[in-house]
LUMPA-12379 format. One record per residue: residue in three letters; x, y, z of N, C-alpha, C in turn. Coordinates in pm, whole numbers, plus 50000, padded with zeros to 5 digits. Atoms other than C-alpha are relative to their C-alpha. Last residue first. Layout:
BEGIN
AlaXYZXYZXYZ
...
***
This chain:
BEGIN
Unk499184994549943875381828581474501025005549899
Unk499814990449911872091825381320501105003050061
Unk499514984950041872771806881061499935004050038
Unk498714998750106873351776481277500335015849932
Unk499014984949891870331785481529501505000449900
Unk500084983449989868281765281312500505011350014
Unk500484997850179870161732781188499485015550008
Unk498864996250006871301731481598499755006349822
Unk499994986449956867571726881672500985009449977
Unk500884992050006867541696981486499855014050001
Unk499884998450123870451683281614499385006649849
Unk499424992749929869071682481940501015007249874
Unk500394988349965866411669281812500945012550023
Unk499944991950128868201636381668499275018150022
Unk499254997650109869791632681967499645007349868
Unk499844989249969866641632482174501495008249938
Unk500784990350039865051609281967500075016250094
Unk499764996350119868151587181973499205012449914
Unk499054990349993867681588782361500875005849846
Unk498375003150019864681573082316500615010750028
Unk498834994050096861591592282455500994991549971
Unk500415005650077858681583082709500594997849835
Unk499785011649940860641594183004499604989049892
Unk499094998150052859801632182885500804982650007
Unk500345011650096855931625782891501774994649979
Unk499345005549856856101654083205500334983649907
Unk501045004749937853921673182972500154991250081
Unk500804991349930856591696882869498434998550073
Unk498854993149879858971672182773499175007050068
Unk499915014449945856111650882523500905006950147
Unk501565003249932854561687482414500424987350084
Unk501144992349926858251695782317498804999850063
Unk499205004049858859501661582184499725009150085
Unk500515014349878856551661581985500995000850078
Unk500904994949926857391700481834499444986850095
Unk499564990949868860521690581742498865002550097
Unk498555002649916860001660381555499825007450138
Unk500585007849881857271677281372500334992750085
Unk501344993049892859121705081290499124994450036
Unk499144986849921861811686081136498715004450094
Unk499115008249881859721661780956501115003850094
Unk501005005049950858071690880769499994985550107
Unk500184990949945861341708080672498484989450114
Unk498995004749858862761669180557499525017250114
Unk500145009849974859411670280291501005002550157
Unk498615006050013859871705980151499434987450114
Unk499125006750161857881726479969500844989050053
Unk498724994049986857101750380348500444989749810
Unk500024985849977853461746980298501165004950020
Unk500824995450093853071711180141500205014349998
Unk499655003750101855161696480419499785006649856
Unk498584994350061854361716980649500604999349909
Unk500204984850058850571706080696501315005249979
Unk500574994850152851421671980757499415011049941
Unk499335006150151854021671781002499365002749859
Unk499154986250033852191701881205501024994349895
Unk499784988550086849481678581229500715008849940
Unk500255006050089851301650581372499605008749930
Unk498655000250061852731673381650499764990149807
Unk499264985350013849561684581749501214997249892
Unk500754994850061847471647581759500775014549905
Unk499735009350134849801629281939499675007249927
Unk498495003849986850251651782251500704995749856
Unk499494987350037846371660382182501715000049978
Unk498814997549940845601621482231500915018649945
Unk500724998149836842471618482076500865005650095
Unk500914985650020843871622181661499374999450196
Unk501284999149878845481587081696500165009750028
Unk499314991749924846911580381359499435004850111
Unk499175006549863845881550181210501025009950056
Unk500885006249954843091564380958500794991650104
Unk500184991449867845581591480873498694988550052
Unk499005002149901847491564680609499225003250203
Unk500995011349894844441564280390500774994350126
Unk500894997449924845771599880259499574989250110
Unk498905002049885848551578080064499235010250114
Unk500065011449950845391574179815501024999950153
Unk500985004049959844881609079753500124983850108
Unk500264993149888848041620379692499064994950084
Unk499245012649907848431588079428499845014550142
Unk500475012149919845681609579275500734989750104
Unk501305003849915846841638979261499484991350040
Unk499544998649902850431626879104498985004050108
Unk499375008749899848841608878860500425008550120
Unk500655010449937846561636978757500764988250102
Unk501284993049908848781662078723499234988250086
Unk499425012549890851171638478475499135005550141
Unk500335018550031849371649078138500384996750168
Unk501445003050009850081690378253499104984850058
Unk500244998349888853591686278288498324997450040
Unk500014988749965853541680677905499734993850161
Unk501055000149892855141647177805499635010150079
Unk501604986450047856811659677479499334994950059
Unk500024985149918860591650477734498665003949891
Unk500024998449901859751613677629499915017450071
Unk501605003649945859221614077312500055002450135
Unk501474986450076862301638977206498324993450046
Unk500334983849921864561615977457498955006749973
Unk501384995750009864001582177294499775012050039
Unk500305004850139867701571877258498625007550007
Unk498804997250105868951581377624499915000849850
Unk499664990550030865381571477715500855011449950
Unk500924997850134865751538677634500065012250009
Unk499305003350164868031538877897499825001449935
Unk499074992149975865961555278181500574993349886
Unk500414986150109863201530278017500185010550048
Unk499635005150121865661499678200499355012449886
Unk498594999350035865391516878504500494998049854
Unk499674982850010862021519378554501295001849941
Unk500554994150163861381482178424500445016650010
Unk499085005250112864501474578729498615006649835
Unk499174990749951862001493379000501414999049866
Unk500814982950028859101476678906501195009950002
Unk500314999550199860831444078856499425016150000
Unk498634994950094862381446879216499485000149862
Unk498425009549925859331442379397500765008949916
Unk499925006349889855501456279485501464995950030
Unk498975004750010853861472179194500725001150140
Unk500135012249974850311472479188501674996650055
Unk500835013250067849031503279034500514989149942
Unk500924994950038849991527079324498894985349900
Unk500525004949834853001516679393498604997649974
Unk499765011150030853851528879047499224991650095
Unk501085007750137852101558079119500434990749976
Unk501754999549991853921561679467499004994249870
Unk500345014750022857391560879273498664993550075
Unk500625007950072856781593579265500104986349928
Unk501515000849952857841603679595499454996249870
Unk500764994150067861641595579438498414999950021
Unk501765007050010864291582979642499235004249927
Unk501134999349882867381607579588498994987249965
Unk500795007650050870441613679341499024992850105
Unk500745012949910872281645679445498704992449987
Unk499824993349869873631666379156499084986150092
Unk501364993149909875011656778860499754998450130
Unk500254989350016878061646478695498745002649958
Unk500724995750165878741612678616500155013849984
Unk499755000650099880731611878946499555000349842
Unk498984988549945878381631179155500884995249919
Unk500474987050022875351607679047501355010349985
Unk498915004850171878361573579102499315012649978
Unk498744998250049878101589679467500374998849873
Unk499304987349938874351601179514501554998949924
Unk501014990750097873011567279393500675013449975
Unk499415005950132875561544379629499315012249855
Unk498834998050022873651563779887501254997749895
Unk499564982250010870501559579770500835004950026
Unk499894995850144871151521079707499725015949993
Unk498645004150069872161518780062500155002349880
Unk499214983549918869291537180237501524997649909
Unk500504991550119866951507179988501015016650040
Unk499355001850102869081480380168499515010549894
Unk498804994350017868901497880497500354997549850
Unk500004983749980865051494380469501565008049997
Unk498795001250064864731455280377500635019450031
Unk499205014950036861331452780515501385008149897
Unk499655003550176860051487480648500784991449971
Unk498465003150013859471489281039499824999249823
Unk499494986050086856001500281176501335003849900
Unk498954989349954856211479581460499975012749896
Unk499884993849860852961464581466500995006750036
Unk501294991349921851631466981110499905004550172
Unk500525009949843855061458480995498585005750059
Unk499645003249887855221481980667499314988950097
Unk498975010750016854581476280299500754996650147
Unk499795013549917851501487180295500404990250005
Unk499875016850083851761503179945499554989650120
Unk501245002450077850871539880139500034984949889
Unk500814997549914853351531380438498604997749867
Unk499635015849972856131517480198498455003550098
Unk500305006850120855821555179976499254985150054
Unk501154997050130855441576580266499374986749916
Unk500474999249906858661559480477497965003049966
Unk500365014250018860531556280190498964998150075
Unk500205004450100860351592580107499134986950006
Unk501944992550025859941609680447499694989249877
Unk501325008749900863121587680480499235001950011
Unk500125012150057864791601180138499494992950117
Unk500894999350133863731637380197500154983349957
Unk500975003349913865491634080610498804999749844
Unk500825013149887868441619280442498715001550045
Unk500035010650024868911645380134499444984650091
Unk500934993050103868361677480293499314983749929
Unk501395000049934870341666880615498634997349877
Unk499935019549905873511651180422499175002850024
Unk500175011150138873371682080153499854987450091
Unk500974996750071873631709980456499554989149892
Unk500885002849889876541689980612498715005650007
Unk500745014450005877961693480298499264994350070
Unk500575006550102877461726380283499784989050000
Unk501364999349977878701732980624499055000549885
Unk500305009649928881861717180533498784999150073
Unk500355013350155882211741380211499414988250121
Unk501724996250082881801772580536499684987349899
Unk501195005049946884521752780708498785002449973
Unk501284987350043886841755280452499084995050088
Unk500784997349884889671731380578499205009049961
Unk499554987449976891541734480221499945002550201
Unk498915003549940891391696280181500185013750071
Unk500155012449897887221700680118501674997950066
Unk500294995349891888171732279905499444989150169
Unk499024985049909890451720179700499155005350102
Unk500025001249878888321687479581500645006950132
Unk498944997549915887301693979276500115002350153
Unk500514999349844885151669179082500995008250088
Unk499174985849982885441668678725499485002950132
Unk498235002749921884871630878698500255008849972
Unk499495010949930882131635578436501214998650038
Unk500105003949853880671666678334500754992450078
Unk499604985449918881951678877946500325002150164
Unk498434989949960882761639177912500125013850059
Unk500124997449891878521626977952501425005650011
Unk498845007049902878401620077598499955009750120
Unk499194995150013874821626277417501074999650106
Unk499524996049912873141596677345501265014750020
Unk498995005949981871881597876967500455003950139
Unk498994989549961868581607376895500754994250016
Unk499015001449972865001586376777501565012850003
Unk499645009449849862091596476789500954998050031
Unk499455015550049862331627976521500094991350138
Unk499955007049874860491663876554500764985849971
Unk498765012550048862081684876288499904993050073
Unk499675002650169859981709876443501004991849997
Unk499004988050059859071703676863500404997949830
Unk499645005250094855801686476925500915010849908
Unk499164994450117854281709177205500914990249916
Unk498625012250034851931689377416500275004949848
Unk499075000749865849881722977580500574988849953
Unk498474991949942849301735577248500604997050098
Unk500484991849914845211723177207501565009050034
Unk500724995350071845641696776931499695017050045
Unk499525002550157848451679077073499325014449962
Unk499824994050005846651678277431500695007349886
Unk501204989550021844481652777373500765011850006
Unk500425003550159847451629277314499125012249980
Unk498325000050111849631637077620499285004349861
Unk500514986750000845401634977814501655007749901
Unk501464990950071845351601877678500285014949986
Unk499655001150150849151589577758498705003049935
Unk498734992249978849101601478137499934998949781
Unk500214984250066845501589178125500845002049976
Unk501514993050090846091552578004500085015850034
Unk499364993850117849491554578294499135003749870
Unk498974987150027847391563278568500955002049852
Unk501394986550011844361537278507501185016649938
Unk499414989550081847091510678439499665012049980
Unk498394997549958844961484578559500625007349910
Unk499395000850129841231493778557501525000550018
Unk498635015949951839841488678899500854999049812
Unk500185016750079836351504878749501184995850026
Unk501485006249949836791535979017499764987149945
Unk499585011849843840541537078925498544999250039
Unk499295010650088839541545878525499944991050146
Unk500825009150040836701571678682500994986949969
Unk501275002649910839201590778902499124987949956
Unk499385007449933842021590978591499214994850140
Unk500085012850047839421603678422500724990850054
Unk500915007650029838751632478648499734984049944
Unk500654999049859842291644278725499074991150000
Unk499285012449972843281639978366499494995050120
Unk500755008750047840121666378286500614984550044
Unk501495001249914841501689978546499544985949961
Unk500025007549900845071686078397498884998150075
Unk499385016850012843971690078031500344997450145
Unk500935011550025841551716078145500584985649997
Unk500765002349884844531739978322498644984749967
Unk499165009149943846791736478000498504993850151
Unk500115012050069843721747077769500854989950102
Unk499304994850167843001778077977500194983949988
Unk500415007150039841091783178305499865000149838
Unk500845002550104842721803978517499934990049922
Unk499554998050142844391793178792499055002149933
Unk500425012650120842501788879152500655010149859
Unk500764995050041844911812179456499704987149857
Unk500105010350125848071809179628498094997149953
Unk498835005550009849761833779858499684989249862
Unk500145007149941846181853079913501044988150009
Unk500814995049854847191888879819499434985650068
Unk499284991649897850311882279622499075004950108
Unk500854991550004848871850579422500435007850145
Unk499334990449886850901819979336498765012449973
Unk499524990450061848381795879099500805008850154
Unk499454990549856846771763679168501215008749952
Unk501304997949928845281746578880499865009150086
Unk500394987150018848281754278644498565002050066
Unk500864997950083849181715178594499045017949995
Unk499505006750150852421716578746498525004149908
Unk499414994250037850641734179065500435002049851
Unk500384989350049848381707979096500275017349948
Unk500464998850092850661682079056498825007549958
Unk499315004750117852831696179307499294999649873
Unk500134986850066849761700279522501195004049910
Unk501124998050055849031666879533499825014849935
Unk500115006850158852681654279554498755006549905
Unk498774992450087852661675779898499645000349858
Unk500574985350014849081663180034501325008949907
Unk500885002250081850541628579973499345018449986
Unk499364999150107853901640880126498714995249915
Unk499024990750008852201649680477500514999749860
Unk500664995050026849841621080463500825011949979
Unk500955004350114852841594780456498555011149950
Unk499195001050069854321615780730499834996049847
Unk500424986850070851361616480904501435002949915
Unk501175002750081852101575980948499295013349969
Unk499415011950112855701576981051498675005149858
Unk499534989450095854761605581282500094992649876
Unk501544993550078851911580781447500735011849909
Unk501165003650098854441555981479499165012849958
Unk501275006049993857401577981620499254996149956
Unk500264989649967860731584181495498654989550014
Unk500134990849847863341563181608499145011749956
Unk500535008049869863011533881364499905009750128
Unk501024999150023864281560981086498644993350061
Unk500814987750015867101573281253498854998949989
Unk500494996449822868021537281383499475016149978
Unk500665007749952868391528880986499255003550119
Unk501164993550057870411558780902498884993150058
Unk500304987849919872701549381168498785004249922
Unk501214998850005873101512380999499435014850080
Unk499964997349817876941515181055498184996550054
Unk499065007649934876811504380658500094996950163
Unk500895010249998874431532580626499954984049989
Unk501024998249874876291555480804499014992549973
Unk499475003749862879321550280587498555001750123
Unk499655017650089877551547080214500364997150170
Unk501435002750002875781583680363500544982449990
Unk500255003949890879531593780407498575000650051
Unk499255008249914880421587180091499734997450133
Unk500465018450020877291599579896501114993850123
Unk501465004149990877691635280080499754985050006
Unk499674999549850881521637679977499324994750075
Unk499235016249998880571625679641500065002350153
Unk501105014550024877551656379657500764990650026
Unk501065000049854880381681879811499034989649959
Unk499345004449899882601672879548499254995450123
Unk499935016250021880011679179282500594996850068
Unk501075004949964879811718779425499304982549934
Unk499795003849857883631718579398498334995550020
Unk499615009249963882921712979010500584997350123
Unk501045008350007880131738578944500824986250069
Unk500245003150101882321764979106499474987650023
Unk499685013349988881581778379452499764996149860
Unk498735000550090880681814579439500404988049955
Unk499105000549902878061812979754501105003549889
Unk499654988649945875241826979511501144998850071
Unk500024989550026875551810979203500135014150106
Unk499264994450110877081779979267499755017949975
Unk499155003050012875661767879609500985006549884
Unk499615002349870872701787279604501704994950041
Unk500564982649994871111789479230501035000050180
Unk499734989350140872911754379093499885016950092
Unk498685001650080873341732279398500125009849933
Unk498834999249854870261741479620501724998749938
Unk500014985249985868661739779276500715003350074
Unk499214992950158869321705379214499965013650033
Unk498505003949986868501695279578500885007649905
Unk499444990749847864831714979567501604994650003
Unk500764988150028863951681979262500445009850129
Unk500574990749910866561656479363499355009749973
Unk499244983949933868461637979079498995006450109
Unk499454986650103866601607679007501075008650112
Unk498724990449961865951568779193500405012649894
Unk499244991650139862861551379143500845005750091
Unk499344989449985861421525379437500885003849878
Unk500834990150095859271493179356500735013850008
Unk501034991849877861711474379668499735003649848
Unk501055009850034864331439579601498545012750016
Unk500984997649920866701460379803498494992449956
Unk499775003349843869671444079640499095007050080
Unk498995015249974868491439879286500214995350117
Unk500705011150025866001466679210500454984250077
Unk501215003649884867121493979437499474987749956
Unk499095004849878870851493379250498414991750118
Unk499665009050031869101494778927500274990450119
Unk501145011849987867241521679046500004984049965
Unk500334999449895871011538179110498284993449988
Unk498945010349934872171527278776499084998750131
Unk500205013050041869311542278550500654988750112
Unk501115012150030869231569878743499974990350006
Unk499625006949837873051578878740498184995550046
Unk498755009049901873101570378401499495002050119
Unk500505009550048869661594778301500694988250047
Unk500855005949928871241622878501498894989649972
Unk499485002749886874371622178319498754996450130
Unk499615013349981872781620577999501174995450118
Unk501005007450006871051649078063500484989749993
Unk501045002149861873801668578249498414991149925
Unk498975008749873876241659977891498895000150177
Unk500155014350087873181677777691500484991650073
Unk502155006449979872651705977918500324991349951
Unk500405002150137876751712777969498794994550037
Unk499245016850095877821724678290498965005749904
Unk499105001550086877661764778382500534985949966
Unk499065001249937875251768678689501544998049968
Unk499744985149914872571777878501501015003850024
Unk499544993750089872881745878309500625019250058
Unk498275000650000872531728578616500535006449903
Unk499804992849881868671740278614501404996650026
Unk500504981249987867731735978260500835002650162
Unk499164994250093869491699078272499955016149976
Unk498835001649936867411689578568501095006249920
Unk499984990849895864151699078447501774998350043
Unk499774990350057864031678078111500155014750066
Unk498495000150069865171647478253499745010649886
Unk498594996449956863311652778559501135002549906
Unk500354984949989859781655278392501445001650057
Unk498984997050075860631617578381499975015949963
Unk499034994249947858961611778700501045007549885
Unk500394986349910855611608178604500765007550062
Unk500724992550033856181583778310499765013750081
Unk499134990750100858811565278476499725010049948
Unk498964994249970856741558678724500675004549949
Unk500734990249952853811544878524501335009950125
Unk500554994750069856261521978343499295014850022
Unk498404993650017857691504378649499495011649866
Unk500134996249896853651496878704501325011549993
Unk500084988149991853451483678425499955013650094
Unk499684989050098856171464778457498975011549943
Unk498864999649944854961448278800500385010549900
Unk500824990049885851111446278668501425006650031
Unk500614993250076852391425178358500065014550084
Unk499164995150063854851402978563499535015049924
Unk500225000650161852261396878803500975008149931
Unk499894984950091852881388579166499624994049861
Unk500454989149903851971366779500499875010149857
Unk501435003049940852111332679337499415010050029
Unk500705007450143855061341379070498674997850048
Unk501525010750007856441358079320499664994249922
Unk501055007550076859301382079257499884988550008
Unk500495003849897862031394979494498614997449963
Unk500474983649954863901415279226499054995450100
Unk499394988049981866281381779208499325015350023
Unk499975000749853863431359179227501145009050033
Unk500504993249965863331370878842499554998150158
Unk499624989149987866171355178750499315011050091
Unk498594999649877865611321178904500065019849990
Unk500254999749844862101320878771501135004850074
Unk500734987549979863391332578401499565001550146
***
């Protein structure tokens, strides 16, 4: 059992088996909202819902499999929340592009993510952006997650005269308020498992109230449904065709994906304090760029859409989990789930609120090593973490803060103070803008 479990890079002195799986547990829990989102939103797009659920459960299961073993890291792997869509409503519906060129473009994607992260390029991307971005970066996606799960839970509401506005105050809205709260008091007493306890309290409390709907003929158990309608229908006519518009898709799907899975790791390893305290560097970091690539490609064969890092592996993080077991228990109840589906998808959005507020909270404690004196520093860091949250999108918010430091750093004579990888990646950057424009 020692030997095996030195394979996910487990301790026996440093870790706890208990803490580790539940930990893998509490992730699963907050992320699995995917495997009843993902199937609605490829369906759109004309695959099969049943076959896209048990396609994005496989490539899951595999790809956190992949993080457990050879990155040894607490990290989940799904389909892409904003990715999936970008596929279905965008790619399919509006460009024309049937469902099975727009899987091409994802393998395409994985392949030459497997090649750049091999070359280690991803690597030097993510070593070339500055400490103090590194570390609003981490605040940047905590403020995200936070409003995510306040969104999800109906706290925070769209609203045409102030953009977003407090929800009324209906049964869904209490159950996430109240999760909120208890989940507060559980981590005040150090209680392990604080997140998953509520996630499965406020599930329960809600029963009675409508927001955890218990569909008729409810039954636990189901039978996998086969992944054939999807899998390995990948066409590849327009990639041989020369289409340069399909080639600016993919090259749309490489940005979307890389700069959302280094905000990711980058976030997640920052609020676990898992980085170098003096360089800032993430232990094993190509090997976790590797299993998201690998992720992406078998994803695209199964049939589904680009398979990503996952900001909520945070809650795991969160309460305690540290190696490969956290990341392998996730994996392993992706399987179960295949069989357990009907329990799993009557976890109302609601129940998971809390976790994801709170792990917001905590990856907050990042901005206490960001040096706020230095206006130079200060500007561009802000503009990371306020974007994030205000544009939806993680790689938008590392984008524009990027740009805007190399700006204040050029325009204050600072320009000397720069890699030349950080003027690459800018330059590149800027090219992402002006693109549609011509």
């Amino acid at each position: 059992m020692k030997q095996f479990l030195s394979l996910l890079g487990f301790d026996p002195a440093k870790h706890s088996v208990k803490v580790e799986m539940m930990a893998g547990l509490t992730t699963f829990l907050t992320m699995s909202y995917i495997l009843a989102v993902n199937p609605l939103i490829l369906s759109d797009a004309g695959m099969d819902k049943g076959a896209v659920f048990s396609a994005t459960v496989i490539a899951a299961a595999i790809a956190t499999c992949v993080m457990a073993f050879y990155a040894k890291l607490p990290f989940a792997l799904a389909s892409g929340m904003g990715i999936n869509a970008f596929f279905a409503y965008t790619l399919v519906i509006v460009m024309g592009y049937s469902w099975q060129q727009a899987l091409a473009a994802v393998f395409v994607e994985g392949v030459v993510f497997i090649l750049l992260t091999v070359f280690k390029v991803r690597e030097a991307i993510v070593n070339a952006i500055p400490l103090n971005l590194r570390y609003s970066i981490s605040v940047g996606i905590g403020l995200f997650i936070a409003f995510i799960g306040l969104k999800n839970g109906g706290i925070v509401v769209a609203s045409d005269a102030t953009m977003t506005a407090l929800g009324a105050w209906t049964p869904t809205t209490l159950v996430a308020a109240g999760g909120i709260l208890l989940g507060a008091i559980l981590l005040s007493f150090h209680v392990k498992g604080a997140l998953f306890y509520t996630i499965i309290i406020m599930t329960l409390v809600g029963i009675p109230f409508g927001v955890t709907q218990v569909p008729e003929g409810f039954t636990i158990l189901s039978m996998p449904q086969s992944i054939e309608p999807v899998a390995f229908h990948i066409d590849f006519s327009r990639f041989i065709s020369f289409d340069v518009e399909y080639y600016i898709v993919v090259a749309t799907l490489l940005f979307m994906d890389l700069f959302d899975t280094i905000g990711t790791l980058i976030g997640a390893a920052t609020g676990a304090e898992m980085v170098d305290k003096n360089t800032g560097k993430i232990p094993a970091l190509n090997r976790a760029l590797m299993a998201d690539a690998v992720g992406t490609t078998l994803g695209a064969l199964c049939g589904t859409s680009t398979v990503t890092t996952y900001v909520e592996s945070t809650t795991g993080i969160l309460e305690g989990g540290r190696t490969g077991l956290t990341a392998l228990t996730t994996a392993l109840l992706f399987f179960v789930a295949l069989f357990f589906s009907p329990v799993f998808l009557m976890i109302p959005a609601a129940a998971t609120t809390s976790a994801l507020f709170l792990v917001g909270v905590m990856m907050l404690r990042a901005i206490i090593h960001i040096d706020f004196i230095g206006f130079s520093e200060a500007m561009p860091c802000f503009v990371t973490m306020l974007m994030m949250p205000f544009t939806a999108s993680i790689s938008e918010g590392i984008v524009l803060g990027m740009l805007s430091y190399v700006i204040v750093y050029v325009c204050t004579g600072r320009y000397r103070e720069l890699s030349a990888t950080v003027y690459i990646l800018s330059a590149f950057f800027v090219l992402k803008y002006i693109a549609p424009l011509i």
